[in-house]
Structures are given as structure tokens and as C-alpha cells.
MIVO-119690 format. One line per field, with one value per residue: residue in three letters; residue number from 0; x, y, z of N, C-alpha, C in turn. Coordinates in Angstrom, 1 decimal. Example, Ala and Ser with C-alpha at 12.3 -4.5 7.8 and 13.67 -1.06 7.14 Angstrom:
r = c(ALA	SER)
k = c(0	1)
neast = c(13.2	12.8)
nnorth = c(-5.7	-2.2)
nup = c(7.8	7.1)
caeast = c(12.3	13.7)
canorth = c(-4.5	-1.1)
caup = c(7.8	7.1)
ceast = c(13.2	12.9)
cnorth = c(-3.3	0.0)
cup = c(7.8	7.9)
END
This chain:
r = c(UNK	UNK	UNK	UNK	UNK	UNK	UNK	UNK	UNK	UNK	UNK	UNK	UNK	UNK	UNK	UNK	UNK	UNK	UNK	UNK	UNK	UNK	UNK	UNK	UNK	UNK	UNK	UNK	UNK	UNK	UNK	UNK	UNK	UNK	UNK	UNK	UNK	UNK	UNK	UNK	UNK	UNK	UNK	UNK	UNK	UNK	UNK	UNK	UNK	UNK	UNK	UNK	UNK	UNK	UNK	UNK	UNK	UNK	UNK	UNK	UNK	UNK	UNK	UNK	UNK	UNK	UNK	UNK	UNK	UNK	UNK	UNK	UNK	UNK	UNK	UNK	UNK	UNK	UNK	UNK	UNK	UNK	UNK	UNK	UNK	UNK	UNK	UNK	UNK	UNK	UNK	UNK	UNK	UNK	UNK	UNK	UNK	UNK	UNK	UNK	UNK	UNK	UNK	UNK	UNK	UNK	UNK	UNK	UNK	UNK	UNK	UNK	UNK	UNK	UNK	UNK	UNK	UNK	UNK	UNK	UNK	UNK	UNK	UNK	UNK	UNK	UNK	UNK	UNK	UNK	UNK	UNK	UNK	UNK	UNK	UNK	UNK	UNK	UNK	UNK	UNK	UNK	UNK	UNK	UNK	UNK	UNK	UNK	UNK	UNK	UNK	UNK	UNK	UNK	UNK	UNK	UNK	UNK	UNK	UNK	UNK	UNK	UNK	UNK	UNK	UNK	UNK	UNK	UNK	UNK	UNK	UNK	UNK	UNK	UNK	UNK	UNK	UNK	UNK	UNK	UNK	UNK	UNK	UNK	UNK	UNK	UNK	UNK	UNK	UNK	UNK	UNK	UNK	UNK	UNK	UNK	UNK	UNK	UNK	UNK	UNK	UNK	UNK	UNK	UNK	UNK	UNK	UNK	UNK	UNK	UNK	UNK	UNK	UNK	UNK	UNK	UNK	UNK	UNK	UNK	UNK	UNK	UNK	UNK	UNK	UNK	UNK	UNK	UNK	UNK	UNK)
k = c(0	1	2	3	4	5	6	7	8	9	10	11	12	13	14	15	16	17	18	19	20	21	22	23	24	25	26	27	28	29	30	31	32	33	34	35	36	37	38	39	40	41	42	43	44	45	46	47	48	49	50	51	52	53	54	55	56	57	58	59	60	61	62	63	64	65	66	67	68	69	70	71	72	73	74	75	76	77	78	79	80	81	82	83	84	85	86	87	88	89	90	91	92	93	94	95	96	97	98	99	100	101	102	103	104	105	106	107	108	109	110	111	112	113	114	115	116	117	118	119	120	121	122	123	124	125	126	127	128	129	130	131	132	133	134	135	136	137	138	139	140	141	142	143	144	145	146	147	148	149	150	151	152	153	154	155	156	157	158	159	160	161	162	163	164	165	166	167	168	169	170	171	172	173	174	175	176	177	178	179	180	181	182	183	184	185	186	187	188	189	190	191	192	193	194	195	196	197	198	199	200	201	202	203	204	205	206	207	208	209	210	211	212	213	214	215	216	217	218	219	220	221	222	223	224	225	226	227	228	229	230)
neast = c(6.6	5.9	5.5	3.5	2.9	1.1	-0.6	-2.2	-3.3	-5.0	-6.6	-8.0	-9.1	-11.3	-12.5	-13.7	-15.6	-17.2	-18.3	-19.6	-21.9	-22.6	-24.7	-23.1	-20.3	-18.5	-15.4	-14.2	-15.7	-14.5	-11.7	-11.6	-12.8	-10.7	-8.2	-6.6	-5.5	-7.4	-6.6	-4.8	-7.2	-7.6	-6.2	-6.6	-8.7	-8.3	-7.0	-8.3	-10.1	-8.1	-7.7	-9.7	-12.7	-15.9	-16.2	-18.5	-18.3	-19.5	-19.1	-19.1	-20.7	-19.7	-18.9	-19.4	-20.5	-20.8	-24.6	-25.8	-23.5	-21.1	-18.8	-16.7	-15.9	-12.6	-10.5	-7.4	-5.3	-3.8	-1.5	-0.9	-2.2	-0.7	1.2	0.5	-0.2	2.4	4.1	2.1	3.6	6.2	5.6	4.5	6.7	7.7	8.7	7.3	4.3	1.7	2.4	1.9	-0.5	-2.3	-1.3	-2.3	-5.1	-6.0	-5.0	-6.9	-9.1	-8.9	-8.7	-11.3	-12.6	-12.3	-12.2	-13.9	-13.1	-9.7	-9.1	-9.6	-7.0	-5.3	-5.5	-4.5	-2.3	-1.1	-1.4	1.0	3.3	6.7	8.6	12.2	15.0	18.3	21.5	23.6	22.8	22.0	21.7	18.4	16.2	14.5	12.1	10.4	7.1	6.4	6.3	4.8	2.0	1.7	1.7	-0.6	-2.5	-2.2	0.1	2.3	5.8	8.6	11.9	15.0	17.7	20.6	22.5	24.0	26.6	26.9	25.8	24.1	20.3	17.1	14.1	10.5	8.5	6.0	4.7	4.5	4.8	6.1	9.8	11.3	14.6	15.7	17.6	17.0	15.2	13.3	11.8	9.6	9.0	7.4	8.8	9.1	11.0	12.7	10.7	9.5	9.2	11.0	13.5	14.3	16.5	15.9	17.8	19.3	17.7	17.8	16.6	12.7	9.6	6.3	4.1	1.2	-1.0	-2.7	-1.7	-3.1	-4.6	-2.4	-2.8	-1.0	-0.3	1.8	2.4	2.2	4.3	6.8	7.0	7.0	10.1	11.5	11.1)
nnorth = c(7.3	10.6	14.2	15.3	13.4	11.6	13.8	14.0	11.4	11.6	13.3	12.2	9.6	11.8	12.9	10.7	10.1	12.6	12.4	9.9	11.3	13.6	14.4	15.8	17.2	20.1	20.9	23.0	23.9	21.2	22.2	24.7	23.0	21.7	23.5	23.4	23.7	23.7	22.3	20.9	19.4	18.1	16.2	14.7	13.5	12.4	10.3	9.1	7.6	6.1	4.4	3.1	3.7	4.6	7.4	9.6	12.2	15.4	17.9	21.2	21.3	19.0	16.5	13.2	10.0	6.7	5.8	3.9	2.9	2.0	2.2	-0.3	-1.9	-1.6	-4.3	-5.1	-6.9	-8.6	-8.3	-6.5	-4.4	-4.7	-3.3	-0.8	0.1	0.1	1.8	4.2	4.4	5.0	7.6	8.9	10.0	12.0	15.3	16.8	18.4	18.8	16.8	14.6	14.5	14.6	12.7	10.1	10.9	10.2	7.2	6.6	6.8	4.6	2.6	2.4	1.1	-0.8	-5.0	-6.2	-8.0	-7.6	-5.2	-5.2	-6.4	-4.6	-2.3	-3.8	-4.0	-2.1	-0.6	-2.3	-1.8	0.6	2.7	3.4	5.4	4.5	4.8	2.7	1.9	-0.9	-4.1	-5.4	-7.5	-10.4	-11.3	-10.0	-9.4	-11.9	-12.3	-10.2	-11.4	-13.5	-11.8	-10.8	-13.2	-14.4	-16.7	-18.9	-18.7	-20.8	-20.6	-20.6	-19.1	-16.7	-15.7	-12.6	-13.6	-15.2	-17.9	-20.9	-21.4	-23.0	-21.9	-21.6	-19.0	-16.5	-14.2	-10.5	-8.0	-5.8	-3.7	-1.0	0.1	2.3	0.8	-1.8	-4.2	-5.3	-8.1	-9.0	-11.0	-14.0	-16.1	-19.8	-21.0	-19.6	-18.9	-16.4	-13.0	-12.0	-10.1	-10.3	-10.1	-9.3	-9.6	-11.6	-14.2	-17.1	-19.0	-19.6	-20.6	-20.6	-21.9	-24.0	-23.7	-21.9	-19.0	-17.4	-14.5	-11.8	-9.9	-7.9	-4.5	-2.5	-0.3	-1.2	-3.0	-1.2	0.1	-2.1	-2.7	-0.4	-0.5)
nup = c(-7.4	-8.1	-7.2	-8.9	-10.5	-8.3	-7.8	-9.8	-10.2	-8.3	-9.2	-11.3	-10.7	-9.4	-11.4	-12.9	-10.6	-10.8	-13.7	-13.2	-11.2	-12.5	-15.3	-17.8	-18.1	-18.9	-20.3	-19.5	-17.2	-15.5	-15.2	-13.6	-11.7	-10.9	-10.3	-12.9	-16.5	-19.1	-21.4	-20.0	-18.9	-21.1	-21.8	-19.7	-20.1	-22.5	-21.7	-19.9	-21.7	-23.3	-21.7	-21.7	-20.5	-21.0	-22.7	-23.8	-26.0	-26.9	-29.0	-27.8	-25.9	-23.6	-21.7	-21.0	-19.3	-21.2	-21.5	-19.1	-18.1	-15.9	-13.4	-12.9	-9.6	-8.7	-8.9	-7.4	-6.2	-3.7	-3.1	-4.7	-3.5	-0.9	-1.9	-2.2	0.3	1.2	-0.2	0.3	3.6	3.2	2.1	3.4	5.3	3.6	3.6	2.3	3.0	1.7	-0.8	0.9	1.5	-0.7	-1.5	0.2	0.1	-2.7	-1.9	0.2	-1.8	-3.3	-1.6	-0.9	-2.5	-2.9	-2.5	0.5	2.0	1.5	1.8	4.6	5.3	4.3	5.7	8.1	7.6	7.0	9.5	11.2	9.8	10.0	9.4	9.6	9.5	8.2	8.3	7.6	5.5	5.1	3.2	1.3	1.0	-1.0	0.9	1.6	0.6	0.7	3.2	4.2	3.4	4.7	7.2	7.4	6.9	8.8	9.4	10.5	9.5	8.7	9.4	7.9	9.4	9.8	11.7	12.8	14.1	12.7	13.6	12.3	12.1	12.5	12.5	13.7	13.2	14.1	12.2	13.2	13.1	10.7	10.1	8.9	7.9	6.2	3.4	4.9	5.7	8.5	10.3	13.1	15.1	17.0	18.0	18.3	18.7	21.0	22.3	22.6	21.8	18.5	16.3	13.2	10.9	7.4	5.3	6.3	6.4	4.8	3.5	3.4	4.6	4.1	6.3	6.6	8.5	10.6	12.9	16.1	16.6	17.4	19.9	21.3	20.6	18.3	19.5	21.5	21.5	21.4	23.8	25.5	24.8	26.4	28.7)
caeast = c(5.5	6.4	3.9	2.6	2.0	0.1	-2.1	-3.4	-4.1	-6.3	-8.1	-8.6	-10.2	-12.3	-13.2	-14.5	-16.5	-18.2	-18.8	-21.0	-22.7	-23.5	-25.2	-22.6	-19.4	-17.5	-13.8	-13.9	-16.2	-13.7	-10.6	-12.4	-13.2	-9.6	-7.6	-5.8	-6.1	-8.2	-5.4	-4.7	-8.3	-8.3	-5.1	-6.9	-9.9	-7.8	-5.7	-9.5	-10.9	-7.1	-8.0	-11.6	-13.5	-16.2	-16.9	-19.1	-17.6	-20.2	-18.8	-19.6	-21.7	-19.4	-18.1	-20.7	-20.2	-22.3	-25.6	-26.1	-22.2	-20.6	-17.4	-16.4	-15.0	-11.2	-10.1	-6.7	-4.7	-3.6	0.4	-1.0	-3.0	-0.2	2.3	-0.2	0.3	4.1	4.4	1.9	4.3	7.1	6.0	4.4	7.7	8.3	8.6	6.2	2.9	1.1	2.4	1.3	-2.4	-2.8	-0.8	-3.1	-6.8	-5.8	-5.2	-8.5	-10.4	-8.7	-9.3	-13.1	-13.6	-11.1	-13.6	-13.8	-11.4	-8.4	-9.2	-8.9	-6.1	-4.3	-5.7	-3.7	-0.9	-0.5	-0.8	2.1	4.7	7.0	9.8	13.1	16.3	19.0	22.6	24.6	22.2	21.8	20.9	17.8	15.9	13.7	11.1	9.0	6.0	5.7	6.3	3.7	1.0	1.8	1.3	-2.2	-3.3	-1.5	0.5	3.9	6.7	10.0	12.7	17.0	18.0	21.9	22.4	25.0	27.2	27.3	25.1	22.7	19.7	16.0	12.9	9.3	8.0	4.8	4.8	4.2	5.7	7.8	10.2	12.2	15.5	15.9	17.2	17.3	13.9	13.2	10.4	9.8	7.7	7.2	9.7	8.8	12.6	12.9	9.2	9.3	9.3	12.3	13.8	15.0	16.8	15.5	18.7	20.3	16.9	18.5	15.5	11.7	8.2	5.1	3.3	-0.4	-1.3	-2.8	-1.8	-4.1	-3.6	-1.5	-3.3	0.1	-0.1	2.8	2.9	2.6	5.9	7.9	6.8	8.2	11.5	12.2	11.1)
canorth = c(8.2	12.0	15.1	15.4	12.0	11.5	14.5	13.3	10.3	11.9	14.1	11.3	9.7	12.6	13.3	9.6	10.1	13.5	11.6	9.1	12.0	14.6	13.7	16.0	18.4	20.6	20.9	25.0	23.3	20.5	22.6	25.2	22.4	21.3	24.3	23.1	24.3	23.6	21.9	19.4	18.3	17.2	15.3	13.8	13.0	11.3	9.2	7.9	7.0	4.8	3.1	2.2	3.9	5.0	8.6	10.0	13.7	16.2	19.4	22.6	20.7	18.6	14.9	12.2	8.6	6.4	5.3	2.3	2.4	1.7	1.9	-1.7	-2.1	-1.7	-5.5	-5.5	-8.2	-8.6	-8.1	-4.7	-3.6	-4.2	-2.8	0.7	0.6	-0.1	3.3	5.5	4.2	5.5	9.0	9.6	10.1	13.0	16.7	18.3	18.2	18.6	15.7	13.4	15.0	14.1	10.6	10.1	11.4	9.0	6.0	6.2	6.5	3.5	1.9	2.7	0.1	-2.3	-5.7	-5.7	-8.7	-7.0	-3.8	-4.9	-6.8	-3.4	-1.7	-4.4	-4.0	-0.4	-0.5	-3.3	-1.3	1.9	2.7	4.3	6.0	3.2	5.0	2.0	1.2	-2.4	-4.5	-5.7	-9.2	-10.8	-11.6	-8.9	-9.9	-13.3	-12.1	-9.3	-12.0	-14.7	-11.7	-10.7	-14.0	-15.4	-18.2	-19.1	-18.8	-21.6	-20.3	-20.7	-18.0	-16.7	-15.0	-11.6	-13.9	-16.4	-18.6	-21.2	-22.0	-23.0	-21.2	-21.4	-17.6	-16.4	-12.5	-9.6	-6.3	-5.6	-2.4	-0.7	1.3	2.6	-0.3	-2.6	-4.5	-6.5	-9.1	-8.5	-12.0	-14.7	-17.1	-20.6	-21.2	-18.9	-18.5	-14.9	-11.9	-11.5	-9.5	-11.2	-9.8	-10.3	-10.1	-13.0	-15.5	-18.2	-19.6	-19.5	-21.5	-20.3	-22.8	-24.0	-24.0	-20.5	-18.8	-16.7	-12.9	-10.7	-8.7	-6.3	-3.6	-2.2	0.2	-2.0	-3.8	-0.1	0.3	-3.3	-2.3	0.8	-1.1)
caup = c(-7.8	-7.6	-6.6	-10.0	-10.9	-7.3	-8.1	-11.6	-9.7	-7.4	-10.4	-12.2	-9.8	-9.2	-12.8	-12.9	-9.5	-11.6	-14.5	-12.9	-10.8	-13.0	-17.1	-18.6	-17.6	-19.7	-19.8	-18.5	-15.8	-15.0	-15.3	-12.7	-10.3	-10.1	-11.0	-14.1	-17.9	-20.5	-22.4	-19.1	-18.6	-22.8	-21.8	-18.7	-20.6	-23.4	-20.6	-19.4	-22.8	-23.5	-20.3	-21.7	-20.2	-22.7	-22.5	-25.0	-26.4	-28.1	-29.1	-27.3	-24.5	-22.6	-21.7	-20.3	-19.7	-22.1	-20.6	-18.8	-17.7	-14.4	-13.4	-11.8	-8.5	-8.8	-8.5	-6.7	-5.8	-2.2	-3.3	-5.5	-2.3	-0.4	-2.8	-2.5	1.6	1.8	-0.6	1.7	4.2	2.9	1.5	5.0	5.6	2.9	4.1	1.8	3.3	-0.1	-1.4	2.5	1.9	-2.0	-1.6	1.3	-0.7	-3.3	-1.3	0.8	-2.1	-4.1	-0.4	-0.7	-3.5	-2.7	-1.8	1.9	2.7	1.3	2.5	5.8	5.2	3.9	6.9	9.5	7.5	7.6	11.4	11.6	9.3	10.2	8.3	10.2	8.7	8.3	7.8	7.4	4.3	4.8	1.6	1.6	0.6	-1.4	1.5	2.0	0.0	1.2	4.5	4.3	3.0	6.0	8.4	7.4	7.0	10.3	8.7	10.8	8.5	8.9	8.5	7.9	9.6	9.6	12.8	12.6	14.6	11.9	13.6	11.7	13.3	11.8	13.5	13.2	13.6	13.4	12.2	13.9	12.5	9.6	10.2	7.4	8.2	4.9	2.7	5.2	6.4	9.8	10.8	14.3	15.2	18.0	17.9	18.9	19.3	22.0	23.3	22.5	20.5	18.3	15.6	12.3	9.4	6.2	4.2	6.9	6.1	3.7	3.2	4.1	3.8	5.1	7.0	5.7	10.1	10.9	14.7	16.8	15.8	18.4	20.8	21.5	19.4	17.8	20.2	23.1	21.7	21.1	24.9	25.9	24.6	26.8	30.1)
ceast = c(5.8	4.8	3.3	2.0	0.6	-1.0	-2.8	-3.9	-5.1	-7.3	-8.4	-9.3	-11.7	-13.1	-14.1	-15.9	-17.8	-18.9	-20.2	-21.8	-23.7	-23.7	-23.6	-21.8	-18.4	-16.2	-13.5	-14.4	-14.9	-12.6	-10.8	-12.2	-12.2	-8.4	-6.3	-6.2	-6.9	-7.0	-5.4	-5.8	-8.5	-7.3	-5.8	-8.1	-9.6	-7.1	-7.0	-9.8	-9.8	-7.3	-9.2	-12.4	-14.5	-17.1	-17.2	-18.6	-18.6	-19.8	-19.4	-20.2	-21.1	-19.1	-19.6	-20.4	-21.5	-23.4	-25.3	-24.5	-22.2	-19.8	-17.6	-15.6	-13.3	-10.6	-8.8	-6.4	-4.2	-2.3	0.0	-1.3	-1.8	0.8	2.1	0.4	1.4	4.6	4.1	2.4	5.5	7.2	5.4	5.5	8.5	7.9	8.0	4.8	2.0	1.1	2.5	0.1	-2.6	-2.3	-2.3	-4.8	-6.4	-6.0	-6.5	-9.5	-9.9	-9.3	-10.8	-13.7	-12.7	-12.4	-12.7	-12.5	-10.1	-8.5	-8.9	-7.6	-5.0	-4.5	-4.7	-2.5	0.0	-0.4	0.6	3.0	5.1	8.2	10.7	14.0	17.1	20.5	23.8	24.0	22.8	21.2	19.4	17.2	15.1	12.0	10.2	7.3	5.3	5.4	5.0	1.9	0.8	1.0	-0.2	-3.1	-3.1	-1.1	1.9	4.6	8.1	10.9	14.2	18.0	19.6	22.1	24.0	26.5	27.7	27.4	24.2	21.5	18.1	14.7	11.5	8.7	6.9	5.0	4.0	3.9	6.5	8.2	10.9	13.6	16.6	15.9	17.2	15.9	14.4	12.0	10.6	8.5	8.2	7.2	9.4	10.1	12.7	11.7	9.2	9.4	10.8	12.7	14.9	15.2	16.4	16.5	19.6	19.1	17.4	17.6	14.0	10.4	7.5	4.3	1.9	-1.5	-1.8	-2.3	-2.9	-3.3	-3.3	-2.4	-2.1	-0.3	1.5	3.4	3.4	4.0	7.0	8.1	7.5	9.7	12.1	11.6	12.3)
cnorth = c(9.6	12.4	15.0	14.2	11.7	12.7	14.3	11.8	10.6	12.7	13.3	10.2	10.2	12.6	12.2	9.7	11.5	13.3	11.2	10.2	12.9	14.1	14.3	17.1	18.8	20.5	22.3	23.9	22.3	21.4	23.7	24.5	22.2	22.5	24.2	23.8	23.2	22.3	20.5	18.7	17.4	16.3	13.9	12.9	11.9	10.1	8.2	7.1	5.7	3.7	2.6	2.1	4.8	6.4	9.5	12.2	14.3	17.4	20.7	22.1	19.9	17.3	13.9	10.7	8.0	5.6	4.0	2.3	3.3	1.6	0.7	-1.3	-2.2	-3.1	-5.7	-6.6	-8.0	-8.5	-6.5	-3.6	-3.1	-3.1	-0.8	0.8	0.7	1.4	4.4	5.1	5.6	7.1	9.5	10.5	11.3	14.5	17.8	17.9	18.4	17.5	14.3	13.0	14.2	12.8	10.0	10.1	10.4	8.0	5.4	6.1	5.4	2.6	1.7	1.9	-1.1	-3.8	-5.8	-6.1	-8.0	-5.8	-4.4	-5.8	-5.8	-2.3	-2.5	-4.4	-2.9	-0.1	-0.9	-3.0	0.1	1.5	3.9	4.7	4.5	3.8	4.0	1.2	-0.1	-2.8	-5.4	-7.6	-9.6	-11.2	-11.1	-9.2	-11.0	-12.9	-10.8	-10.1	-12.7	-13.7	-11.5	-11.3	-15.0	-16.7	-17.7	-19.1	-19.8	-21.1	-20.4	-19.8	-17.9	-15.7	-13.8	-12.4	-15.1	-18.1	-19.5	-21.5	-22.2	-22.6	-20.9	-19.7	-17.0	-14.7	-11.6	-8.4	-6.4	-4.1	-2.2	0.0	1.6	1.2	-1.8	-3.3	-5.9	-7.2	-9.3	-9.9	-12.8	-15.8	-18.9	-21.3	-20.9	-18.4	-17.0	-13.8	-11.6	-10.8	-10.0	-10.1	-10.4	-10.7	-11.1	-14.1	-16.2	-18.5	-20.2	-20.2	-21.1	-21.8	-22.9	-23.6	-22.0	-20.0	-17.7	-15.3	-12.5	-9.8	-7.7	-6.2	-3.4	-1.3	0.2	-2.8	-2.7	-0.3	-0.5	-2.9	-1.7	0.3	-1.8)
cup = c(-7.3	-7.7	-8.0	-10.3	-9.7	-7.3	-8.9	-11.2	-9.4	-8.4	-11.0	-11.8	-9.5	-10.1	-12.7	-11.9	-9.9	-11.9	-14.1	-12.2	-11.2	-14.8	-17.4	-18.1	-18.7	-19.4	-18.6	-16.8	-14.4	-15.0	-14.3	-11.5	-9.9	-10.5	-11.4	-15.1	-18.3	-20.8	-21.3	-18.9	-20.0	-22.3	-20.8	-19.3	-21.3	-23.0	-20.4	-20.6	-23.5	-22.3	-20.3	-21.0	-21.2	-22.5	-23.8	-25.1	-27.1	-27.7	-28.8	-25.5	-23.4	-22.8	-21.0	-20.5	-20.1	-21.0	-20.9	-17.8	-16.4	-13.9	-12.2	-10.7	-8.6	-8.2	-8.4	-5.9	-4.6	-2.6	-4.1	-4.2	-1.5	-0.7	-2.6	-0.7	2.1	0.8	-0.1	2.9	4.5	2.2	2.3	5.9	5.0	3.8	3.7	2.7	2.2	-0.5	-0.1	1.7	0.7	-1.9	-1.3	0.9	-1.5	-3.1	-0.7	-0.1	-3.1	-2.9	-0.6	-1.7	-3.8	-2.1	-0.3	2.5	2.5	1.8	3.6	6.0	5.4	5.2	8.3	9.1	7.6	9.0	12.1	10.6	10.0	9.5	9.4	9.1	8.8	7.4	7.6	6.2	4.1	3.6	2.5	1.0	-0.3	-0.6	1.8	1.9	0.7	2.6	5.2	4.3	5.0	7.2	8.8	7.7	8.3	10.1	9.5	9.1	9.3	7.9	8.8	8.3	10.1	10.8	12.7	13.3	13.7	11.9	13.0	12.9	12.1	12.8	12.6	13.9	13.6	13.2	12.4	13.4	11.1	9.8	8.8	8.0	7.1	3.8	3.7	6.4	8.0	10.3	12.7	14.4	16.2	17.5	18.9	19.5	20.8	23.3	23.5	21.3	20.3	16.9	14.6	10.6	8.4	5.1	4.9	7.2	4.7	3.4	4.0	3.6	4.7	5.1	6.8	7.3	10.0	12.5	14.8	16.7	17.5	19.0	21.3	20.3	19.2	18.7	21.4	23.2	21.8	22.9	25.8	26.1	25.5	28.6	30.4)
END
């Protein structure tokens, strides 16, 4: 998603959040409130009305959603939710500050009608990611997703893991963290192998099954584990 697309997110958002507030807003009005043209709010207008939402048009006077109507709760899937916080992740990370803030205004207000469970789901998962540089651009894996689910919901994961040494070994894990270092991700979890916290590539997991058993969530924070490290 580049800066423009994530701004017409966030106006279009907004427009909607008008809508229901005020009977009836003209285009000058809207094009004013977010300073765009004329020409871009008909565009914005015509983008809502393809996405069915049913906004009544009378000429000279303005836009108005038809009476009685309510915009639904935005029903997001726990893999879409997450899909939204592993992107404001990663463009946290960009150097415009313009395009942090608007990502950023976007997200919190798709957050704000997320139903609760998933919201805080996307809230524990944004705490338990960071993303570094990764100049030896490692490939990455197919695990992410699952591995993202398992952590939220605190399900060990078993798994076939290929050790850089070209060790096999099978380990039940429960997950912790996921890091990024560019393309190349790591599950940072508490290894029943070893009775400790350990750090597992996800492009040297052969093969993985989340466990139906839930564990008891992690009192270290993320930052209490960086802190570990440097002891």
C-alpha cells in the first residue's frame, strides 16, 4: 500500500464517519474538509456507492446516506486483522513521517470496530512483533500465519526443525515473539526440548502442527527478553 492509497483509506473512512453524523454534505464541503478537489470527492463518492453502500445523491444539495442505514461492524477475520498489523509493522519502519501518521489514523480506526476478541488479539500481536534489517536476505517460509494464530491463542506448536548445523531434531515450542530481518523471519519461543527460550528459523521448520493443549501466556515482555540477551 503506498502514501496515496493509505490516505484515500483514511478519507474514506472519514467520509463514511460524516455521513452517518451529519443529514447531508456537499462535495465543496467534503473536498474543504479534506483538502482535495471537487473532482476527487465525486471519485470517492463513486468508490463508496460500488462498495454498496447506498448513498442517496440530490443535485445542488449534497450526498446523505439513505434513512434507516447503518454501517455494519467491519467483520475481519483473525488472518485479515492480522495481515493489517504485520503491514503497520513494517511501514513503522518507513522514513516519511506522513505516511507512519496516516498508516497509523487508519489502522486505529479500522481497530475501533474490529469485535473485541480480535482486537485484542491484534493488539498482543503488535506488541510481540519487530522487524530488523536482514542484509544477507534470508528466504523466508510459509509459517507465519499459522504461527501468528498459535501465538495469540497460546497453542504449542510441534515442530521438525533443521538446525543451521544440519541437525534434525523435533520440538514442542510454545510461541513467544516473531522477529523479521527483512526477508527472513524468526519464532523466538519456549522450547520444551531445552527448558528454555530459543530462537527458530522459519525457513529451517520442515514441518509443523499446532497443538489442540493451550499454555499459560508469558509474563516477559518483549522487552524483558531483548534485556536477557545483553546480560
Amino acid at each position: 500500500m503506498n502514501n496515496n492509497e493509505t490516505k484515500r483509506l483514511s478519507r474514506l473512512i472519514a467520509i463514511l464517519t460524516q455521513l452517518q453524523t451529519k443529514r447531508r454534505l456537499t462535495a465543496v464541503e467534503l473536498a474543504n474538509r479534506f483538502s482535495v478537489s471537487v473532482r476527487t470527492i465525486y471519485r470517492d463518492m463513486k468508490s463508496l456507492e460500488q462498495a454498496g453502500v447506498p448513498i442517496a445523491t440530490e443535485e445542488g444539495k449534497g450526498y446523505n446516506l439513505l434513512e434507516g442505514y447503518r454501517l455494519p461492524p467491519i467483520m475481519f477475520t483473525e488472518d485479515e486483522a492480522n495481515a493489517i498489523v504485520t503491514a503497520g509493522q513494517l511501514i513503522a519502519q518507513n522514513k516519511d513521517a506522513s505516511f507512519v501518521r496516516d498508516y497509523a489514523e487508519a489502522v486505529n480506526k479500522i481497530k475501533a470496530v474490529l469485535r473485541y476478541n480480535t482486537r485484542e488479539k491484534a493488539n498482543l500481536l503488535a506488541d510481540r512483533m519487530k522487524f530488523y534489517q536482514n542484509p544477507q536476505l534470508e528466504r523466508s517460509s510459509d509459517y507465519l500465519s499459522i504461527l501468528q494464530k498459535a501465538l495469540t491463542n497460546f497453542n504449542p506448536v510441534k515442530i521438525a526443525y533443521l538446525s543451521l548445523g544440519n541437525e534434525r531434531s523435533v520440538r514442542v515450542v510454545e510461541p513467544f515473539a516473531l522477529l523479521n530481518t527483512q526477508e527472513n523471519w524468526l519464532l523466538v519461543g519456549w522450547c520444551h526440548l531445552r527448558n528454555a527460550y530459543r530462537i527458530f528459523r522459519l525457513d529451517r521448520i520442515e514441518t509443523m502442527t499446532v497443538l489442540p493443549e493451550t499454555f499459560e501466556p508469558h509474563k516477559l515482555t518483549l522487552a524483558d527478553y531483548f534485556s536477557s540477551l545483553e546480560k
